[in-house]
Each structure stands twice: as structure tokens, then as C-alpha cells.
N, C-alpha and C positions, 0 to 999 in steps of 0.2 A: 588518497589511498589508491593502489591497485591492486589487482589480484594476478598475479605472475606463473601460476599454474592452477593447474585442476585436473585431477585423479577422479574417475568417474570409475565405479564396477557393479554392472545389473542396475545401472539407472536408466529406465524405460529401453530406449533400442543401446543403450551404449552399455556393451558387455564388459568391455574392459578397452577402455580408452583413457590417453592423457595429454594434457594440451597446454603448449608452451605459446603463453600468450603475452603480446605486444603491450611495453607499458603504455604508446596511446588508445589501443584495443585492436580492435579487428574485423572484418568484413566476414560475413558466416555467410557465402553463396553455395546453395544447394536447390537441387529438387523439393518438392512436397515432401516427407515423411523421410528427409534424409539426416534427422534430429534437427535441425539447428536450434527450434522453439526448446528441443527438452537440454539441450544445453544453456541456452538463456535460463532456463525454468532454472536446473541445477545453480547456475550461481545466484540467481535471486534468492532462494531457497537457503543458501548461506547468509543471507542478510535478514532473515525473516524467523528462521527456523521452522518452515513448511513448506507444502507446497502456494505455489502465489494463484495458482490453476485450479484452486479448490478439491483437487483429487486427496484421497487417503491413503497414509503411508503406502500400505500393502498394494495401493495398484499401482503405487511408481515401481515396483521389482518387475526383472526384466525376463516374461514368461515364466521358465519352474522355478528360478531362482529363489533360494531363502531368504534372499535380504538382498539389500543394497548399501553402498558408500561413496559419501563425495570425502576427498581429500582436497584443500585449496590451500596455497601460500597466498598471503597478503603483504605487502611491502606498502608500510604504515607514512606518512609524509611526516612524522621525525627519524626517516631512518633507517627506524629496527623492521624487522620481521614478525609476522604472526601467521603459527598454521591452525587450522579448523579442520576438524574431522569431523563428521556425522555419517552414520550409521545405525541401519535399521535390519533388525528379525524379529522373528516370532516371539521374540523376550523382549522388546521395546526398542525404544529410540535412545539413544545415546549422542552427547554432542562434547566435544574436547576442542579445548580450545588452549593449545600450545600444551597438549596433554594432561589437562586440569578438564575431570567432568564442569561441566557446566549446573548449575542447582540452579538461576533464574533465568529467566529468557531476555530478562532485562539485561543483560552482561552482555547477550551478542548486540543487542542494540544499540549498545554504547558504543562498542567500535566497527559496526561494520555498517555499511550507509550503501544500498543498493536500492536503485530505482528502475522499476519496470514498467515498458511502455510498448501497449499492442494497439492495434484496431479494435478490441472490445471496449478498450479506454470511452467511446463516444456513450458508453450507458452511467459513465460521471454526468455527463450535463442530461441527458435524456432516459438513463434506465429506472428502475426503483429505488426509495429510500435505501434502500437497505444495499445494495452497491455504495451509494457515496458515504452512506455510513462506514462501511468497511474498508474504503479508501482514506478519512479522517484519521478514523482510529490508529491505521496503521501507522499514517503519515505525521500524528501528533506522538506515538510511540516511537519515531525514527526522530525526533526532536528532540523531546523531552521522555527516556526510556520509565522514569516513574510511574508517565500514567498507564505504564501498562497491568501496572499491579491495584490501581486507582479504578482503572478499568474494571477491573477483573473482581474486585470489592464490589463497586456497584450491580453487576450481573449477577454476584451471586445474593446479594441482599433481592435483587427484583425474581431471582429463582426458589429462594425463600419464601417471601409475601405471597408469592403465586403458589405455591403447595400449604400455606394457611388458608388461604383462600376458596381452595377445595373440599374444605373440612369445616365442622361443627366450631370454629373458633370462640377464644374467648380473649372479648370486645379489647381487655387490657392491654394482651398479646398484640391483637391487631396495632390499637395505637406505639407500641414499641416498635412493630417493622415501620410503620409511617413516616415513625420519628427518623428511623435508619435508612428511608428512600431518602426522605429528602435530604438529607445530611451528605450522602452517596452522591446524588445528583446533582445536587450543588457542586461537589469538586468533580465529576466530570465536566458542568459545564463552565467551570474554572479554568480548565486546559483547553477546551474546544472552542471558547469566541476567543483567548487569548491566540490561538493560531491564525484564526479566522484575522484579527487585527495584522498578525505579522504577513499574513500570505497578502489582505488588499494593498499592504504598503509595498510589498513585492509587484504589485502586478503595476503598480503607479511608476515603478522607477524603467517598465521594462517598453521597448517598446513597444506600437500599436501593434497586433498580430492580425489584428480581425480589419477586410477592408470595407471601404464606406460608414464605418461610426467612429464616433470622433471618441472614445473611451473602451481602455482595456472590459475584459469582465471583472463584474465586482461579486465578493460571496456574502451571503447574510445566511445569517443559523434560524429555523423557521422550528420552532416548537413545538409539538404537537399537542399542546394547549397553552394557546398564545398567552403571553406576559404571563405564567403560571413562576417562572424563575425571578418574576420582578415584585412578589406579595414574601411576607414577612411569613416566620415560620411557622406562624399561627394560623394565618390564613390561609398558609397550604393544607393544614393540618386539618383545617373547617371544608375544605376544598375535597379533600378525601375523603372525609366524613360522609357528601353529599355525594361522590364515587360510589360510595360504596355498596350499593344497590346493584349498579352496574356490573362492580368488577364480581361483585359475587353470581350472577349470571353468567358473564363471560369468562369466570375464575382465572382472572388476569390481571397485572395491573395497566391500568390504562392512560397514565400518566407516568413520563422518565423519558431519559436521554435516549434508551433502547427503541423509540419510537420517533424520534426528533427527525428534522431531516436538513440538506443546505440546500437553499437557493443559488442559482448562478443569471445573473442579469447580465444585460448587455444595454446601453442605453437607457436604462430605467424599466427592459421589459424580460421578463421571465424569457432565459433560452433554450429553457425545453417545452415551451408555448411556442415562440415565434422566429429562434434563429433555424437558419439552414442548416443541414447536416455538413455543409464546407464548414461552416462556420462554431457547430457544434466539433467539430473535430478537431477544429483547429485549440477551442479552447480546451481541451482535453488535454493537450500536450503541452499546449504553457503552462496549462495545471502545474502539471509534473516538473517541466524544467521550473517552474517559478520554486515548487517546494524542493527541487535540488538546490538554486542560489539559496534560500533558509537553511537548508543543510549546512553548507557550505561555510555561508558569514554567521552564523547562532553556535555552530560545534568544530571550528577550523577543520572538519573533516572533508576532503571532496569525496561525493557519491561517483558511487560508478555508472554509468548508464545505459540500458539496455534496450534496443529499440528491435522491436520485433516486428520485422514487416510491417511498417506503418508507414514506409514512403508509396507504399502499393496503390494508396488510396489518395496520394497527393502529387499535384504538379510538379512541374519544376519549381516553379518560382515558390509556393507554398512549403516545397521541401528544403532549399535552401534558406528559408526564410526560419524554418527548423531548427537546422545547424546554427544560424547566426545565433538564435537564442540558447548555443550552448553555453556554458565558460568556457574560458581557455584554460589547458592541462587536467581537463577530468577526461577518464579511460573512459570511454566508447568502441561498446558494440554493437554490429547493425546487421541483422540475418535479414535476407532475402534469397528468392529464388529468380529474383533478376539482377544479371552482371553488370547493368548500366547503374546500380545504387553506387559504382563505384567512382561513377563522373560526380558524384557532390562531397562524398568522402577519400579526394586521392590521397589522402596521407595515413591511409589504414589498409592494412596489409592483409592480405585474405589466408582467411585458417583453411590449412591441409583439412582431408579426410571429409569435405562435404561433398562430393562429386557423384554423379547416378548411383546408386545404388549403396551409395556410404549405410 
């Protein structure tokens, strides 16, 4: 798929702008603050139905503005056409999608496949749980769009048990949410090692990216209480029992996926212990293209790809080595505020209206 235009009005600095874009993509060279991030951000943001920058609606408007809207055409790889609209004011979010509101958010995820890729990427292999948990989820929701309601079941069963928890409960009760964690947590981590399988066989087929070891990075799912997913539902249930002292303290539950986290090895050794930050960075972005080729061969959909100033912090040869691991015929865009990104991508055409003071 490509996205053939995009109507932008009071999104961050772009008051009313619209952009006739390249079906291979396009070069966004600009200054600092001359948008080019909040136009990446706007079409990620089509793919996602948020923002991917963690801001809230009302700070993407653009100063007094009441609202905002992206407008984008898709030109789908059977063919047809698809437009999307979203739009936001004081009365909520609205999304249309070929003028039919949207009711789940699983519906844009089925056809729209967009992959975002910055220099913060490096806190995948080195930041908190809770980054690569929010890069998983996403990434196993752009696969498979069910579990994002799978998801959304278990979070709110663990927002449950956690407000009985706070209270005078009664014991039966308790065991009825118990029974609903683990049921919940079980098909989350139903979707999450099944990725985890499809993304190592991805990273087997791809070549070496990282130099001097002789093996791609590999992912393993680290539990935060180990083999708790591998006891029968009894013994979880015995398991919680003997919790329950705890979580009534911490009025929390302290076992579930919402806590879990992935490992990323290199060699046999944890590389947010012992790889270099070249080397963490580099796996960062195979990440990503590895989960676009999944995209790609699991939904014959091509992702788009969005690279946001991330050659800034690599070589040449690291950066070419980049590109090689794209596909061939998926649309690429690549913002910088340096004009030489344009010696590794010369077959992409640089978009109007980023120039001083854009």
C-alpha cells in the first residue's frame, strides 16, 4: 500500500497544508522545527489511530485552534482506493474511513500498516519494560488486529482485581477475578511468544547486521514470575492464593502480562547488559524492518516506512546497510535536516515546503 496524499489542518505547526506524495516516498529535508517529525507523526498516526509520540489529542492542535484533521488517500496493492479521515475537537475523536465512522480500532489495523522509526527506538533494547511492552503490543496488534480487543479484555480484568483489592473483599469474589487473570493472561501470552517465534525466524533469514558476532539478535519473553505460564490452572490459582498477602499491601496485582517483559540477546548475552550503543541501535531497527518483512509475507500488505532522523546517528556504511534491509516496492519516507541523506536514498524525491522557516 501507499498513501498518495495527505490533507493536514491545525495539526501541530501545519495549519493548513497538503502534500502530493511519491508512490516510492520521499526525502523531508528541513531545519529543526520545520515539521518534518510532525508530518511523519500525522501519517503514523493514520496507522495507529493516535498519536505514536505519546502526546494527547488536545496538544496536537495547532495553538488557539479547536480542533484538528488529517485527511489521507491510500492506494491499496489490489488497486482500489481508500480515504481516512480523523478529526478532533472539544466533542471527541472521530475516524471515517471511506466515510463510514469507524466503531473498532481493530478495522484501521486491518488495512493500514505503518512503521515508525526514530533515534528513541535505542530504549527497545536498553529502556524500561514498559517501552518494549508498548512496542509488542503494538507490533502483535499490526499482525494480528484481534488482539487488540484480547488486549484490552485482559487490562481491564487486571483493573478490576486491582480495585477489589483495595476493599473489604469477599474471598469468593477474589477467586472469580483469579480465575478471569488467568484465563485473560493466558491468551495474551498466546499472541506474544507466537510473534516472538515468527519475528526469530525473521531475524534467521535476514542478514548479519551486527559486526563481529557471528548470530543475528534473538527475542525471548521473560515473565515476571518465571515458569508462572507453564503450572496448570490450579497451581496458579494456589500461586495467588499465597499472593495474596502481598497484593493486598501493594493493592495490586503482581502477577500478568502487564508486568512481563522481552529480552534481546546477542550471542548468548543480554544486550542491554553488554552490547554497545552502535550495536544496540543497530538492533533497533532491524527490529522494525524485520517486523515490516512479517507484515508484509503474514498480511500481503506492504508497510509504509517512516524513518525519522535516524541516519544522524549512523555511518555510512551502517546506513546503507539500512536500506539494504528494506524490501523492494514498499514507500519510504526519510526526514532529515541534513541534504547528504540524499546520497543513500537517490531515488526519492524531496517534498516542497520544508525550507527555513517552513
Amino acid at each position: 500500500m501507499i498513501i498518495s496524499c495527505l490533507r493536514l489542518l491545525n495539526y501541530r505547526n501545519h495549519q493548513s497544508n497538503s502534500f502530493e506524495l511519491n508512490p516510492l516516498g520521499n526525502l523531508i529535508i528541513g531545519p529543526n522545527g520545520s515539521g518534518k517529525t510532525n508530518l511523519l507523526e500525522a501519517i503514523a498516526y493514520c496507522g495507529i489511530g493516535k498519536s505514536l509520540r505519546l502526546h494527547k489529542d488536545d496538544q496536537i492542535t495547532h495553538y488557539d485552534a479547536e480542533g484538528w484533521r488529517i485527511g489521507a488517500v491510500f492506494s491499496l496493492d489490489s488497486g482500489s482506493t481508500m480515504e481516512l479521515e480523523i478529526t478532533y475537537s472539544a466533542s471527541g475523536k472521530l475516524l471515517k474511513l471511506d466515510g463510514t465512522p469507524l466503531k473498532m480500532l481493530s478495522t484501521l489495523f486491518e488495512y493500514i500498516k505503518i512503521i515508525y522509526l526514530a533515534p528513541e527506538d535505542l530504549s527497545l533494547i536498553s529502556g524500561s519494560p514498559r517501552k518494549r511492552r508498548q512496542f509488542f503490543d503494538l507490533a502483535i496488534s499490526q499482525l494480528f488486529p484481534a488482539y487488540i480487543g484480547v488486549l484490552r479484555g485482559f487490562l481491564q480484568v487486571v483493573a478490576q482485581r486491582n480495585a477489589l483489592l483495595k476493599t473489604q473483599y469477599d474471598p469468593q469474589q477474589k477467586r472469580i477475578w483469579d480465575s478471569g487473570l488467568i484465563k485473560a493472561n493466558k491468551e495474551v501470552l498466546s499472541y506474544r511468544l507466537h510473534y516472538l517465534e515468527l519475528l526469530n525466524q525473521q531475524f534467521e533469514q535476514m542478514p548479519n547486521i551486527i559486526h563481529s558476532v557471528e548470530q543475528n539478535p534473538c527475542f525471548s519473553y521473560q515473565a515476571q514470575l518465571k515458569d508462572f505460564q507453564d503450572l496448570s490452572e490450579a497451581e496458579q490459582l494456589a500461586h495467588l492464593q499465597k499472593l495474596e498477602q502481598r497484593e493486598q499491601l501493594w493493592q495490586r496485582s503482581l502477577v500478568g502480562a502487564h508486568l512481563d517483559d522481552y529480552e534481546v540477546s546477542l550471542d548468548g548475552k543480554s544486550m542491554k547488559d553488554y552490547a554497545s550503543q552502535g550495536q544496540k541501535r543497530m538492533a533497533a531497527i532491524a527490529l522494525k524492518l524485520a517486523h515490516a518483512s512479517l507484515l508484509q509475507n503474514h498480511t500481503s500488505i506492504k508497510p509504509i516506512l517512516l524513518f525519522d532522523d535516524i541516519f544522524a546517528e549512523l555511518d555510512a556504511e551502517h546506513s546503507r546497510m539500512v536500506k539494504s534491509l528494506v524490501n523492494n516496492g514498499l514507500q519510504v519516507f526519510v526526514a532529515s535536516p541534513k541534504p547528504d541523506v540524499a546520497e543513500i536514498w537517490p531515488e526519492l524525491t524531496q517534498l516542497a515546503g520544508f525550507g527555513r522557516g517552513a
